[in-house]
C-alpha positions as CSV (number, residue, x, y, z in Angstrom):
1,X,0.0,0.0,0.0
2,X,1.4,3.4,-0.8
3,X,1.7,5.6,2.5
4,X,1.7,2.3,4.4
5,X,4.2,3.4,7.3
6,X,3.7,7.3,7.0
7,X,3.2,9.2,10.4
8,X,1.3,11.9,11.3
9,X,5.2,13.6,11.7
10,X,6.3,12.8,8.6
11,X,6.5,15.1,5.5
12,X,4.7,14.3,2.3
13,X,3.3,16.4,-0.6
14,X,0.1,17.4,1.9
15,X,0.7,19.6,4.6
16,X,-0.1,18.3,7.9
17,X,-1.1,15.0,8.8
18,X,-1.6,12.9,5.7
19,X,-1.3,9.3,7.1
20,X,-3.8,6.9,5.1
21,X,-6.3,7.3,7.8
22,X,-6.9,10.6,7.3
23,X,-10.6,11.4,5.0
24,X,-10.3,13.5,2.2
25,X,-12.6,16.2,1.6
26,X,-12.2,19.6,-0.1
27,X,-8.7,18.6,-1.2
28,X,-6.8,19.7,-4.6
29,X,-6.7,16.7,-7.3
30,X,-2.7,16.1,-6.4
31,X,-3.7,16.0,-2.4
32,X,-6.5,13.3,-2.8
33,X,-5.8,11.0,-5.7
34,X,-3.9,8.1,-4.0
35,X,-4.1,10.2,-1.1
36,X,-1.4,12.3,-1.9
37,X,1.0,9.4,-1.4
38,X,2.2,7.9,-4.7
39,X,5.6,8.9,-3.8
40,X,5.3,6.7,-0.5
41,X,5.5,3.4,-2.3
42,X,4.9,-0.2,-1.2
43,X,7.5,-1.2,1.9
44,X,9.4,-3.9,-0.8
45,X,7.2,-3.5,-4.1
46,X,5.0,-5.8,-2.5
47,X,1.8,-6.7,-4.4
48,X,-1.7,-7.7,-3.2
49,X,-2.8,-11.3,-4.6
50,X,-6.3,-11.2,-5.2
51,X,-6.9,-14.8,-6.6
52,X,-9.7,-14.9,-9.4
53,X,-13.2,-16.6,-8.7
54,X,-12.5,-16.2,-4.8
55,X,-12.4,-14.3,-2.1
56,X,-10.3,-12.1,-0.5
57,X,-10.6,-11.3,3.2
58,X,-9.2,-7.4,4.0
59,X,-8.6,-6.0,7.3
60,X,-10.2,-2.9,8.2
61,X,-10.1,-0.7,11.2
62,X,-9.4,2.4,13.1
63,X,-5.8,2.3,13.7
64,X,-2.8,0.5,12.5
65,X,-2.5,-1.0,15.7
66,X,-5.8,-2.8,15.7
67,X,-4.9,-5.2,12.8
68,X,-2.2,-7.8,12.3
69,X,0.2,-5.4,11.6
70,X,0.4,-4.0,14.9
71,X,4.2,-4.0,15.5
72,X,4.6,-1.9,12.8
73,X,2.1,1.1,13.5
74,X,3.3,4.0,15.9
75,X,2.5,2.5,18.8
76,X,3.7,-0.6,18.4
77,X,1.1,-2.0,20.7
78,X,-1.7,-4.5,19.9
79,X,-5.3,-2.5,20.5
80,X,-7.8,-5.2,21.8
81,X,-11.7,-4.6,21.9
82,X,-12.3,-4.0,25.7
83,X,-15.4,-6.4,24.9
84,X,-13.4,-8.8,23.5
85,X,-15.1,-8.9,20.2
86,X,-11.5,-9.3,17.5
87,X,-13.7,-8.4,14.7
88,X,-14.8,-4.6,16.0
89,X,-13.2,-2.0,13.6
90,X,-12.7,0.4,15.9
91,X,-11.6,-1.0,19.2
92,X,-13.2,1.1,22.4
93,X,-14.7,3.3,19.8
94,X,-18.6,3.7,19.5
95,X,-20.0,3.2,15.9
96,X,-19.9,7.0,15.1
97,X,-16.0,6.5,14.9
98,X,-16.7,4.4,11.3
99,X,-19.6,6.8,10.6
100,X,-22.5,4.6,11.4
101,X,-25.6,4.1,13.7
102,X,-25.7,0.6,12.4
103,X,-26.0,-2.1,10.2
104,X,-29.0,-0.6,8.5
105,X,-26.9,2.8,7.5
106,X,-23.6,1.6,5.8
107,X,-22.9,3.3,2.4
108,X,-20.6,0.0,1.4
109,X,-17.5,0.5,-0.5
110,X,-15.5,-0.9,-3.1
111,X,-12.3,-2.5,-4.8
112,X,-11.5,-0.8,-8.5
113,X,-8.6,-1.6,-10.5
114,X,-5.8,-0.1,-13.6
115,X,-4.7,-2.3,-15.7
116,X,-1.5,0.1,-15.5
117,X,1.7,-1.1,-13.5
118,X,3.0,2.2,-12.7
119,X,1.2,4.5,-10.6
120,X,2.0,7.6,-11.8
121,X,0.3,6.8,-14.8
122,X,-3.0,5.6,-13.7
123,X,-5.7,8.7,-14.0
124,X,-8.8,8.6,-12.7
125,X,-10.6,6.9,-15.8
126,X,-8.3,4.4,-15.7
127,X,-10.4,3.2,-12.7
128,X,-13.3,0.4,-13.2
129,X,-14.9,-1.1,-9.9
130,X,-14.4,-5.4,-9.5
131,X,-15.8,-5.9,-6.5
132,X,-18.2,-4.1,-3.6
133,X,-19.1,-5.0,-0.5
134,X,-22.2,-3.8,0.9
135,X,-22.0,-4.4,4.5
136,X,-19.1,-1.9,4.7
137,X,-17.6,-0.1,7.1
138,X,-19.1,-2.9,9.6
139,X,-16.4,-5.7,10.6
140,X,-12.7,-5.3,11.4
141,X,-12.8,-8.8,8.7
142,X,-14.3,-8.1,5.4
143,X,-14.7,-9.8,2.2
144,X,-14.6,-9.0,-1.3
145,X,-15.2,-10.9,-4.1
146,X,-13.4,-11.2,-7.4
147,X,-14.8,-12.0,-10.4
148,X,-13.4,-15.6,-12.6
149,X,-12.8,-13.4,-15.1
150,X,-10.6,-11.0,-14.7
151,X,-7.6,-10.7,-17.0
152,X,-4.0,-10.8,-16.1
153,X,-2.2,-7.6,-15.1
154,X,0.8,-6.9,-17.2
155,X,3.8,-7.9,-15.8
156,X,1.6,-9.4,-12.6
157,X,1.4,-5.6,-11.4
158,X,-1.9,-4.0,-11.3
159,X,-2.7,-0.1,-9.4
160,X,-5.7,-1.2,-7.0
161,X,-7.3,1.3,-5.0
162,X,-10.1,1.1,-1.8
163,X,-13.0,3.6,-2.1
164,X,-15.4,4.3,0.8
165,X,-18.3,6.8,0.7
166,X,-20.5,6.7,4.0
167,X,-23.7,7.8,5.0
168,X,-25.0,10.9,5.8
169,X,-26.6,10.4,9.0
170,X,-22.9,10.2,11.6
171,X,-20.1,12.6,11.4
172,X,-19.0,15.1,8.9
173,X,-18.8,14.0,4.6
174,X,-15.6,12.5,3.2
175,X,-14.4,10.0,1.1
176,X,-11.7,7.7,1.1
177,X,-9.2,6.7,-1.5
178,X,-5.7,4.2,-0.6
179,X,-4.2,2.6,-3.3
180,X,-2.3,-0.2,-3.2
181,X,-0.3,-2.5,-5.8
182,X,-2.3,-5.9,-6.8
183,X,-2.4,-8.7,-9.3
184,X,-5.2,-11.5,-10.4
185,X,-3.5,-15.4,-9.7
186,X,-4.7,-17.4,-12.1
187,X,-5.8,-14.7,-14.6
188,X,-6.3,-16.5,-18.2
189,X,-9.1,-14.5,-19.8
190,X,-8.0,-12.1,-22.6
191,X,-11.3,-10.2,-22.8
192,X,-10.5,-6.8,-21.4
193,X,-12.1,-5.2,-18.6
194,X,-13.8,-2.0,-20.1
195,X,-13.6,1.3,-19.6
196,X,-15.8,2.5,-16.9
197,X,-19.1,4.6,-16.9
198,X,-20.0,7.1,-13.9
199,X,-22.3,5.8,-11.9
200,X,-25.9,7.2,-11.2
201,X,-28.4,7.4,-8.4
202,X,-31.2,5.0,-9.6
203,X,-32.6,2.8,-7.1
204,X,-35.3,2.8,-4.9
205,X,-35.0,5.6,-2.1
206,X,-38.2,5.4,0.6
207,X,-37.0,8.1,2.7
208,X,-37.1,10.6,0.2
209,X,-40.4,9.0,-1.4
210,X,-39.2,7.3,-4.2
211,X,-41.0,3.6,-3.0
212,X,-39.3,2.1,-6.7
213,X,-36.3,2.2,-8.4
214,X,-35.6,3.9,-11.9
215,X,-33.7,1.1,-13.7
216,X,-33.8,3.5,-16.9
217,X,-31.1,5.9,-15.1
218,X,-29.0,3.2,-13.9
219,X,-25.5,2.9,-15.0
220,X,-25.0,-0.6,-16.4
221,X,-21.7,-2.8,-17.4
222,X,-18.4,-1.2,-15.8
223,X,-18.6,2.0,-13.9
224,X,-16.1,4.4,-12.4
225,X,-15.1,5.1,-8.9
226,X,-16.9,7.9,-7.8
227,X,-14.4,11.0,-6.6
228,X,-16.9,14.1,-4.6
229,X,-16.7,16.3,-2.5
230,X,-13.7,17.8,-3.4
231,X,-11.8,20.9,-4.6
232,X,-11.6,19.5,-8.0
233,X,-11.4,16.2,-10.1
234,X,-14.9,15.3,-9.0
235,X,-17.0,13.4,-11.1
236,X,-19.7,13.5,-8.5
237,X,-21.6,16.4,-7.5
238,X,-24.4,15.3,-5.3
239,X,-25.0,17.8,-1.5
240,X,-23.0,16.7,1.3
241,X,-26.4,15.5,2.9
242,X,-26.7,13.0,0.1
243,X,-23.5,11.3,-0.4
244,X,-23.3,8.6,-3.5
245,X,-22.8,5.5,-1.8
246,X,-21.6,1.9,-3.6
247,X,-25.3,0.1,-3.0
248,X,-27.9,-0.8,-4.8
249,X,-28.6,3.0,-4.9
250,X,-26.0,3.7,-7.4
251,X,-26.8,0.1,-9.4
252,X,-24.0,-1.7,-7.7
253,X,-24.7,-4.9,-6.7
254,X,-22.8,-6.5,-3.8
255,X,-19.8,-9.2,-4.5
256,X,-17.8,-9.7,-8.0
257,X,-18.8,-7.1,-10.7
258,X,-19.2,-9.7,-13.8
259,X,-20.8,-6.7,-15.8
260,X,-17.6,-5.3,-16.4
261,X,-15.8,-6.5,-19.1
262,X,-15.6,-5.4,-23.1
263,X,-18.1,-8.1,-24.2
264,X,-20.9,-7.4,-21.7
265,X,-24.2,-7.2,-23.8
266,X,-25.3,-3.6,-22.2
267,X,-26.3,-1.0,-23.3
268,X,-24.2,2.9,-23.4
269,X,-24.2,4.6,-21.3
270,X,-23.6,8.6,-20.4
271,X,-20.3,9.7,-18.9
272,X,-21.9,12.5,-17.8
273,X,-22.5,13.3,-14.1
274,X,-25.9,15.1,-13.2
275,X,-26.2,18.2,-13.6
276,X,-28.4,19.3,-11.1
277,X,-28.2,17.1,-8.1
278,X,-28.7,19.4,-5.3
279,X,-32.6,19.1,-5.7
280,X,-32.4,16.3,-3.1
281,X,-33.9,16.5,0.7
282,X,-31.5,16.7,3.4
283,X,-32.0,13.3,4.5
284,X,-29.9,10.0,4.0
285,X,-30.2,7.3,0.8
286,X,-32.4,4.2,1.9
287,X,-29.6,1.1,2.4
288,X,-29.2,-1.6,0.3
289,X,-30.7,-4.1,2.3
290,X,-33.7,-2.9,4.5
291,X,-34.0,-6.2,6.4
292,X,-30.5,-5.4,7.9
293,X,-31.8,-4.0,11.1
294,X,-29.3,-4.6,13.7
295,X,-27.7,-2.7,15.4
296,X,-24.0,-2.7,17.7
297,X,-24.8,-1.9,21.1
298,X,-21.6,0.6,21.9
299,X,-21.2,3.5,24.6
300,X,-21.9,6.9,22.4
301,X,-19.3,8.8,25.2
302,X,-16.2,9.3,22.3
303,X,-18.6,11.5,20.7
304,X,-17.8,11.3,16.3
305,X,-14.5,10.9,15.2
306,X,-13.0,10.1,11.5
307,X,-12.7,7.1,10.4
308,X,-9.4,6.6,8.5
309,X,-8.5,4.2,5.9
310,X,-5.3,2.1,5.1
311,X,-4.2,-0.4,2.7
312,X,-1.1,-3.1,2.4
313,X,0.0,-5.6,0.1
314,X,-1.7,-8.0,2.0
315,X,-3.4,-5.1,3.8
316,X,-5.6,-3.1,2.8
317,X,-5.7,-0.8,4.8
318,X,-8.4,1.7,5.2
319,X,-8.8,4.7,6.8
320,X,-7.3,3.2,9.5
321,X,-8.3,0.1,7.4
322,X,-5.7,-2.4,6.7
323,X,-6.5,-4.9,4.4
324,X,-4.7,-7.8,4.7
325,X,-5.0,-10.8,2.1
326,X,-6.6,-14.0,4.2
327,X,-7.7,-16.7,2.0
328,X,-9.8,-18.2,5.4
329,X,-13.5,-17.5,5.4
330,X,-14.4,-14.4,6.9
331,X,-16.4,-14.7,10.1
332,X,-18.9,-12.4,10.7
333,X,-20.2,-12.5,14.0
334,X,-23.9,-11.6,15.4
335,X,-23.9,-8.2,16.0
């Protein structure tokens, strides 16, 4: 992961702290694309293995020092859930530390891939999504899938980058953006992945009285990340108070994105953004999945802190993220 050891004390192209944790909002293109840490490269060139057809378990959390990777992060010291539950983001933390008031208002997020092997010469088209994961920011544990068919990076070195967009409803609006290096193990297919589409708000939204979803507006086949809420390079444009999210409410479905490559049978698409999306009510998107109506049960005394978001060879690492490549199957627990 680029940025993977960088301090809050250490100097990079952003002024201030610019560890991997950090959000980005409001930021010039050069601060927020890869974080403003392409010239932080992987510690030894390493290179995420993301084995077509399976999936990959990443680690994602608050800190550094809540994931495997412990010994390396500043503190050098293991941070344990004081409940005991290993698979808690944010150890000690309430949920509004990953921007949540539960299960039923996550705003997912999402794996999206170059088929370039230097990063300096990925741009932000470049960029198609493989795989999202609903249920995101949720557990420390978290699974993507990746689709059977994705072809083989040249010289087995892909760019890969994380994107998270949450919901409205806990703590201020950011985004999150770590890129990391990756390859596809057992890659054979030569069909192309194709160039990505921005995405568009389609599906069904209750709380703002849409009861059905507007499959005639969705983006189909292989879409763009989607950069907001920044000082430029957006190709999103929606208020702060209703953030694009990578659900069903953007026409992403959750796991492997096998829409994606040059032979799909869909139909164009606009690249277009909206032009006028600020005619939306103040209140957040529906979630994907209504019937998830749990909820953690976690002391609100920390009050809302940022999330942050990290990423490794093996580790992913999110906003205070790590990813790490586990091959084991992800446990989810009962929350």
């Amino acid at each position: 992961m680029f940025g993977f050891n960088v301090n809050g004390g250490d100097v990079t192209s952003v002024p201030g702290d610019n560890r991997p944790v950090v959000p980005l909002a409001h930021r010039t293109f050069s601060q927020w694309w890869g974080h403003g840490l392409l010239d932080h490269p992987p510690v030894n060139d390493t290179v995420m293995q993301l084995p077509v057809g399976q999936t990959t378990n990443v680690e994602l959390a608050c800190d550094k020092g809540a994931t495997s990777y412990w010994k390396s992060s500043a503190g050098t010291t293991y941070l344990q859930d004081p409940n005991g539950d290993q698979n808690y983001p944010c150890p000690g933390a309430p949920l509004s530390q990953f921007h949540t008031n539960g299960l039923n208002d996550l705003g997912g997020c999402a794996l999206g891939v170059s088929y370039k092997s230097n990063a300096m010469d990925v741009q932000p088209n470049d960029y198609t999504i493989f795989s999202v994961q609903h249920q995101c920011v949720w557990t420390r544990w978290t699974a993507f899938d990746v689709p059977a068919a994705m072809p083989p990076c040249p010289n087995d070195k892909c760019m890969c980058s994380w994107f998270w967009i949450h919901e409205a409803d806990s703590g201020s609006e950011q985004m999150y953006m770590t890129t990391f290096q990756c390859n596809f193990p057992g890659a054979t297919s030569t069909v192309p992945v194709a160039q990505g589409k921005v995405p568009r708000r389609c599906g069904a939204d209750p709380i703002r009285g849409k009861l059905t979803a507007d499959l005639s507006n969705c983006t189909t086949g292989a879409k763009l990340p989607m950069y907001w809420l920044q000082a430029e390079g957006n190709n999103m444009f929606e208020d702060p108070m209703t953030p694009p999210v990578y659900n069903d409410l953007y026409g992403f479905s959750n796991g492997a994105q096998h829409d994606i490559f040059a032979t799909t049978d869909a139909p164009p698409t606009s690249t277009v953004p909206p032009t006028n999306p600020h005619n939306q009510t103040n209140s957040s998107p529906q979630p994907a999945n209504p019937s998830l109506n749990c909820a953690r049960k976690r002391s609100n005394d920390f009050g809302t802190a940022d999330i942050k978001a990290l990423l490794t060879k093996r580790s992913l690492r999110h906003a205070g993220h790590h990813v790490r490549n586990k091959r084991s199957t992800l446990g989810h627990r009962t929350p």
